[in-house]
N, C-alpha and C positions, 0 to 999 in steps of 0.2 A: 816438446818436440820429439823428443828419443822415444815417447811411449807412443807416438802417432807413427812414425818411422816401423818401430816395432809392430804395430798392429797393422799394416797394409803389407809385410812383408809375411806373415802369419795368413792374413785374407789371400794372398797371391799364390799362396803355397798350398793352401787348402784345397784351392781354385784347380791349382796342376794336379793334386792329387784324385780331385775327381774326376779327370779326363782319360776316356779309355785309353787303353795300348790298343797302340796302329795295327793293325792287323799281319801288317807286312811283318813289326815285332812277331808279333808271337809265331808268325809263319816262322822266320831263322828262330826263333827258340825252339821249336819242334824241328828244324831240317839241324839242327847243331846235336839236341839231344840222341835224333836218328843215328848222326854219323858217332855219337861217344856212348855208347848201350852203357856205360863209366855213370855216365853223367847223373844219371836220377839219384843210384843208388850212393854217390859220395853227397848227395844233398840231404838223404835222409841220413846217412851218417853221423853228419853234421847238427842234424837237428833242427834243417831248415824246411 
């Protein structure tokens, strides 16, 4: 039971992960990054 539990929770998660980001997202990721000119370059700092 716990291995089937496990495997449609895995299937469902695979599922989210292939669905775009909403556009509206990435619109505030660009209007956030605009107002912090900070913002990119403490991500590359990071390493991300």
């Amino acid at each position: 039971m716990q291995e089937e539990i496990d495997s449609n929770l895995k299937r469902a998660y695979d599922d989210v992960l292939k669905e775009d980001i909403p556009d509206r997202f990435t619109e505030l990721l660009a209007k956030l990054k605009d107002a912090d000119p900070t913002a990119g370059k403490k991500a590359d700092a990071d390493g991300d």
